[in-house]
C-alpha positions in Angstrom: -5.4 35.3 -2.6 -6.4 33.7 0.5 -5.2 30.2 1.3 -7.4 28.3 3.4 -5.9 26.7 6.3 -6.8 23.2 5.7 -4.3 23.1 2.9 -1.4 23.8 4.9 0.2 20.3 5.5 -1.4 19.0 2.2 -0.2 18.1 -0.9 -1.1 21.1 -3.4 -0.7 22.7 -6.8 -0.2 26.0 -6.3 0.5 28.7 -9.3 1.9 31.8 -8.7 3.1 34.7 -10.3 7.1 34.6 -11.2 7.4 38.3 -13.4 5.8 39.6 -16.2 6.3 39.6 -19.9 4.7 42.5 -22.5 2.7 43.9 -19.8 1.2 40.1 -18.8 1.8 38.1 -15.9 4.5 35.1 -16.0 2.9 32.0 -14.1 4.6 28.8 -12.9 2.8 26.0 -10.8 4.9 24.8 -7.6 3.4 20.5 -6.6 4.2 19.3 -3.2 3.6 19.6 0.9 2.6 22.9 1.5 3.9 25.0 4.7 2.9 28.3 6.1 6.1 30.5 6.4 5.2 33.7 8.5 2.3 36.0 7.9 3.6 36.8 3.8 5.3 33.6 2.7 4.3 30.2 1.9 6.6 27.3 1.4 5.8 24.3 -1.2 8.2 21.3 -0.6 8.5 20.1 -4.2 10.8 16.8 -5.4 13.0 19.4 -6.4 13.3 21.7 -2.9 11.3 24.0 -1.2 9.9 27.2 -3.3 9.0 30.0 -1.4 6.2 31.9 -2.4 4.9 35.5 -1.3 1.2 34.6 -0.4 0.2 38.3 -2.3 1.6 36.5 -5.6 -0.4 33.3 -5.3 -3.1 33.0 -8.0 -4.7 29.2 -7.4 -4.0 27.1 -5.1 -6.0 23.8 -4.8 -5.0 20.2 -3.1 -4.3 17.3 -5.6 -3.8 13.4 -4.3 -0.7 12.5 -2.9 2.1 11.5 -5.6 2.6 7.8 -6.7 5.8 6.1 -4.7 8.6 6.1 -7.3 9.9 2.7 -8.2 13.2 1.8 -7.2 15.4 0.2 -10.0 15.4 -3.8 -10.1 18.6 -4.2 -9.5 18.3 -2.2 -6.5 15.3 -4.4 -5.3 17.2 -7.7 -6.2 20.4 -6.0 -4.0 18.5 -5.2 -1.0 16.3 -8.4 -1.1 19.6 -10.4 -0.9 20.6 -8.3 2.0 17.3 -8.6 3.9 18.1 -12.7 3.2 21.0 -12.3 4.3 20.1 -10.4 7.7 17.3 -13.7 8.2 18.8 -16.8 7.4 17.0 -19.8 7.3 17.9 -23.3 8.8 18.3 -25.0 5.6 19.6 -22.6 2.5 20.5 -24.4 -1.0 20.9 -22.3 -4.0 19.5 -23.3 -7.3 21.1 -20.6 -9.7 20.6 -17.6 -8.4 17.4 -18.5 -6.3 17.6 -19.1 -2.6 15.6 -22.6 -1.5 15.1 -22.1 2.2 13.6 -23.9 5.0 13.2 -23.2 8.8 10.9 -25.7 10.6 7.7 -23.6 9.8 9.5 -20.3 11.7 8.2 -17.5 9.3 7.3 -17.0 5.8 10.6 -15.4 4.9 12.6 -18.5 6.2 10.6 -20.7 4.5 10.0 -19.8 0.6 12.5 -19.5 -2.1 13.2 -16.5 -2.9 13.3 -15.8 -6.6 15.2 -13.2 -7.8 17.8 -13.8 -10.9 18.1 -16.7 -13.4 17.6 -20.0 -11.8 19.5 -21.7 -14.4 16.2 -23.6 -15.1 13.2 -23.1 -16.7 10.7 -21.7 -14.6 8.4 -24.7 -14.9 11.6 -26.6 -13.9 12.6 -24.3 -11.0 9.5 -24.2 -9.7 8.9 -27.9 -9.8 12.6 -28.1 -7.5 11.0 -26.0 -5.3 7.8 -28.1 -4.2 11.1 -31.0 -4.4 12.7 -28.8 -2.0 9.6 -27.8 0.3 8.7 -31.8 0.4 11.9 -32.8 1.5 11.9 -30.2 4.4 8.5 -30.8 5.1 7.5 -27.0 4.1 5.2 -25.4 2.2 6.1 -24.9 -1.4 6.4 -21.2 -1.9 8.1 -18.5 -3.7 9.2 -14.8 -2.6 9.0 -12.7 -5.3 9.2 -8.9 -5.3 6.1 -7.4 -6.8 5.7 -6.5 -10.7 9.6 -8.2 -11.1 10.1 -10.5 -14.2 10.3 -13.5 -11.9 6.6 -12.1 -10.2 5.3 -12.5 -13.4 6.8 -15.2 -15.0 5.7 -17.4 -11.7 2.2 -16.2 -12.0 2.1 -17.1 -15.5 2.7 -21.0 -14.0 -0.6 -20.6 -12.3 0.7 -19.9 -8.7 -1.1 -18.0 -7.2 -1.7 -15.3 -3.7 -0.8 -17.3 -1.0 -4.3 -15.7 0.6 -3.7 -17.9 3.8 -0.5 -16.7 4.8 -1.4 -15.1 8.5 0.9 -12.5 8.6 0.1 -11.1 5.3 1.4 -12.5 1.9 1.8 -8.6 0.5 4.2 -7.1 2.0 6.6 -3.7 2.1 10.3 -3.1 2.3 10.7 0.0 3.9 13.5 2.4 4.2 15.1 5.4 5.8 18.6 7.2 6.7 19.8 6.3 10.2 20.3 9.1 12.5 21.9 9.3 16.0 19.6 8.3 19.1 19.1 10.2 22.4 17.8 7.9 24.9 14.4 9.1 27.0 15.8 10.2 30.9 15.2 7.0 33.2 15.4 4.4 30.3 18.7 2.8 29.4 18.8 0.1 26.0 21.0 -2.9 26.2 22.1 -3.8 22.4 24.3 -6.7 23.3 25.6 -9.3 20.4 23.6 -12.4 21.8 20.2 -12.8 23.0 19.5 -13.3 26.3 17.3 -15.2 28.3 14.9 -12.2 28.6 15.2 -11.2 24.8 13.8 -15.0 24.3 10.7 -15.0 26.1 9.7 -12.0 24.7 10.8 -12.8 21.3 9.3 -16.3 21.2 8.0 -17.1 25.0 10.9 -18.9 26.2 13.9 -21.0 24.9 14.2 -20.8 21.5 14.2 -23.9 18.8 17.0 -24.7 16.5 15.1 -22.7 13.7 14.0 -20.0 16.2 18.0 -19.6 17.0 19.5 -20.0 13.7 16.6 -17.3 12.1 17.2 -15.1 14.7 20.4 -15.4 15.7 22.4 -16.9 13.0 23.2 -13.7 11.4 26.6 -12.6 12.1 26.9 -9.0 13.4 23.8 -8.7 15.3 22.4 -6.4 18.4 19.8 -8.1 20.6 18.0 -4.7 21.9 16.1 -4.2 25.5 14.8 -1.2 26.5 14.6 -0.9 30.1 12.9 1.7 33.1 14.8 3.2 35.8 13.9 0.1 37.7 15.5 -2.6 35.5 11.9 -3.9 34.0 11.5 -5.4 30.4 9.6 -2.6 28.0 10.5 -3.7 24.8 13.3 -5.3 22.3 14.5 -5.0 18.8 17.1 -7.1 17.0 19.6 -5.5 14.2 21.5 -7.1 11.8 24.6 -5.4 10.1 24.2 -6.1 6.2 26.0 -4.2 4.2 25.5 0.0 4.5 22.5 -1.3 5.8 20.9 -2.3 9.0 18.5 -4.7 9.6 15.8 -4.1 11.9 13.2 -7.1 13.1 11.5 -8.2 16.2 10.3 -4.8 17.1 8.1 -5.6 20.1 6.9 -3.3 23.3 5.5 -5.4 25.9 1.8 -4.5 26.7 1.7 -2.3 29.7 4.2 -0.2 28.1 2.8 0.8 25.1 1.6 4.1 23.4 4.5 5.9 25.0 6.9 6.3 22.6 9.1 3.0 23.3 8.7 1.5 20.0 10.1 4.7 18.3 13.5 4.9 21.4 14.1 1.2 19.9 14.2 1.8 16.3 16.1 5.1 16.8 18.2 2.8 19.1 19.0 0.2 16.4 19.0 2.7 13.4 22.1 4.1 15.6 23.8 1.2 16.7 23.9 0.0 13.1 25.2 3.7 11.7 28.1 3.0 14.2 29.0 0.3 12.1 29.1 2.2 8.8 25.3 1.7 8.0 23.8 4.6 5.9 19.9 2.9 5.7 17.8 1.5 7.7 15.3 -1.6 6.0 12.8 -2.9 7.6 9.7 -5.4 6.4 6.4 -4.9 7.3 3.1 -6.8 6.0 0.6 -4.5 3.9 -2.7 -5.6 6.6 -0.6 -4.5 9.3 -2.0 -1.2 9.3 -0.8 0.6 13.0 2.9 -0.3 12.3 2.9 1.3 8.6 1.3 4.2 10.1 4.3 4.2 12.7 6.9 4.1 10.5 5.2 6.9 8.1 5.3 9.2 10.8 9.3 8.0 11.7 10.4 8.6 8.1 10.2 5.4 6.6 9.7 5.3 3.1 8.8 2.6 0.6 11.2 1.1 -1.3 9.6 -1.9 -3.0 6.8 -4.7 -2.5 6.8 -8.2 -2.1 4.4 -11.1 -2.5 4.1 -14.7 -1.5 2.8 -17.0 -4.6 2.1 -20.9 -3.9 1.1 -23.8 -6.3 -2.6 -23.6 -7.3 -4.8 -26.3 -5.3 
């Protein structure tokens, strides 16, 4: 039959002939990307592989909705949530079981909510209550991490916190991964990754000289690569930081400065960190990205970044 070309580069079901049996046709359905392979073949990129297909033994092809993200095992979440707390530290850190109560002056959410993943040796209602104890003494907000659909997600929400809806960065947001790959630099650019900021990487980071939460957040990490892409003439374009945790690399504080974007820097930097940190053994990249913050997802869709899990922000119910 004839395939329309729309549904090249769509997600399809396609069924196709495989033999026959008594005199009848054997029929088998192929679900994934579908790719033109020459004038006579088609390729479907299933879960499984690719399966070629001869176009002349396709029977029905039509396009279906794209497949729901798999969910990655809890105690993988609660592993790479550690590490991505780990890659951020926060000013203040005490532990109450396995919960993290964290603090930072106000600098992010991430520094500055408890992140509640395991047992925190308390009752909820009691761990919960140690964390407004905790916020108040730090003069934070009280507020919990938790990684969506998790027990502790739920069990918090059944203590009537709620969305923090306020949160300006986004209170939803996605943990993103992907393998890290070697990196060829763009003729007439050159990328600094050295391990401590410099006076440059500041102002753009946080417009000058940064505070003692700004420093410790950002640079209290221990092996860490303080990125700037630069042109032929020595001028700022961009920076990324990356933080060694694990087989994994950390990478934050994407940011290409104004006149310089929608050319392709933004992509040389995380290529740039993703390598740096597979130099040190890293097998994944991780980064975070809030759901509302639509141009980046898009970004690292296109870059090969795939969801691993969600997180939320939850606060006490005014």
């Amino acid at each position: 039959m004839e395939i329309p070309d729309e549904l090249v580069g769509a997600r399809v079901a396609l069924r196709h002939r495989v033999g026959t049996r008594d005199g009848r046709p054997l029929l088998t359905d192929a679900v994934g990307e579908l790719a033109a392979d020459g004038a006579g073949v088609v390729v479907v990129r299933t879960r499984r592989g690719p399966v070629r297909v001869e176009r002349s033994a396709v029977v029905a092809v039509r396009a279906v909705p794209p497949a729901p993200p798999r969910r990655a095992p809890l105690a993988a979440v609660v592993r790479l949530e550690g590490l991505c707390a780990d890659a951020w530290p926060a000013q203040v850190e005490r532990p109450l079981g396995q919960w993290r109560l964290r603090a930072a002056s106000g600098y992010t959410g991430r520094a500055n909510a408890a992140l509640a993943i395991g047992d925190p040796g308390l009752p909820i209602a009691a761990a919960l209550h140690e964390v407004c104890r905790f916020a108040r003494e730090h003069d934070a907000p009280a507020r919990v991490q938790v990684p969506v659909g998790s027990p502790w997600d739920r069990a918090v929400a059944a203590e009537g916190w709620v969305l923090n809806a306020a949160h300006a960065k986004g209170a939803e947001v996605s943990v993103l991964v992907a393998p890290v790959a070697d990196a060829d630099l763009p003729p007439r650019l050159r990328i600094e990754l050295p391990p401590r900021p410099s006076a440059e990487w500041w102002r753009l980071a946080v417009g000058g000289p940064p505070t003692p939460a700004q420093d410790r957040v950002l640079a209290g990490a221990p092996d860490t690569a303080f990125g700037l892409l630069r042109d032929e003439d020595g001028a700022v374009l961009g920076q990324v930081r990356a933080a060694l945790v694990a087989d994994h690399v950390h990478i934050s504080t994407l940011e290409v400065v104004p006149a310089a974007r929608r050319r392709g820097h933004a992509t040389t930097l995380l290529a740039a960190a993703g390598a740096w940190g597979r130099e040190r053994g890293a097998r994944w990249a991780v980064l975070q990205v809030a759901l509302q913050n639509g141009g980046a997802r898009a970004l690292y869709d296109r870059l090969g970044y795939v969801e691993h899990h969600r997180y939320r922000y939850l606060v006490p119910p005014t």
